[in-house]
N, C-alpha and C positions, 0 to 999 in steps of 0.2 A: 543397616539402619536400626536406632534404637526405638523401643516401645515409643520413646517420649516423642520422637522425631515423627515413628507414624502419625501417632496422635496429632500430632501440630498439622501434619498434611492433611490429615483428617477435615480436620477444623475447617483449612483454608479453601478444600474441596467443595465444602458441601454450600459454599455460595457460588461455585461455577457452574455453567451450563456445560451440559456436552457437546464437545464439537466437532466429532463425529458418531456414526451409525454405522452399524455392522447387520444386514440384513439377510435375504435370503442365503447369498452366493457367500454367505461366512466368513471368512477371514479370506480376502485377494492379494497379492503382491502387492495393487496400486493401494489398497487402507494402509498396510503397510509400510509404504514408502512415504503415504500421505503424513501417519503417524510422526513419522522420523522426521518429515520437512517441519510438521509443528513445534517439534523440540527445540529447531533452533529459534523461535519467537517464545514459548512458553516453558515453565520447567514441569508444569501440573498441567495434566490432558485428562480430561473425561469423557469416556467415552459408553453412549447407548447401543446395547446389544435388542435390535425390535423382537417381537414375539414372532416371525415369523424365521427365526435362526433357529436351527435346530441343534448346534452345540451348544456346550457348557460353557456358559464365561467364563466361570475359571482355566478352563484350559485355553481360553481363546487368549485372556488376560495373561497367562504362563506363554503362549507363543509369542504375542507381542512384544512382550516385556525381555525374551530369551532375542529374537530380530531385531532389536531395538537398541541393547544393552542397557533398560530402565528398569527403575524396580516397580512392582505392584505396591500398591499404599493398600488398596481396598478394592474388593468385589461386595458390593451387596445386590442383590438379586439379578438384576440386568445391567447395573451401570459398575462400570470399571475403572478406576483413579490410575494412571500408570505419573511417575516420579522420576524426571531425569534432570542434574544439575548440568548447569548449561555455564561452562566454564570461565565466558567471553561477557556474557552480560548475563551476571548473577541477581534472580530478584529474589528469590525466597532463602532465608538466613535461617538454618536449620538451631534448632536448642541444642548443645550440646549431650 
């Protein structure tokens, strides 16, 4: 993914809500699965890690995104952008 591409995800992120939460019990299988069933309706997932998670979202963001086969767009403090093009019903048209 190019700088220009992040950036365009960027953009298109920061007017979604997160639609999932990663709380106490940190990163489970079922977020994880849950994660992957969002991918086939959405290509941009954002996701809130609460203060009550005692890992680093960046690393929780690198497992996700490594189970997933998606890429990280962005971590800023607790919220996590992951990016997966969804081959069958394409909505986001990446800048070259």
């Amino acid at each position: 993914m190019t700088s220009k591409q992040r950036a365009y995800l960027k953009g298109l992120a920061m007017n979604i809500d997160p639609i999932f939460q990663i709380g106490k019990s940190s990163l489970t299988p079922e977020v994880t699965n849950a994660v992957l069933e969002a991918f086939n309706t959405h290509e941009l997932v954002k996701i809130a890690v609460l203060k009550n998670c005692m890992d680093d979202p960046r690393e929780i963001a690198a497992v996700i995104a490594e189970r997933t086969h998606s890429q990280v767009v962005q971590v800023i403090g607790k919220k996590i952008v992951l990016y997966k093009e969804n081959k069958d019903h394409k909505k986001i048209e990446l800048p070259r």
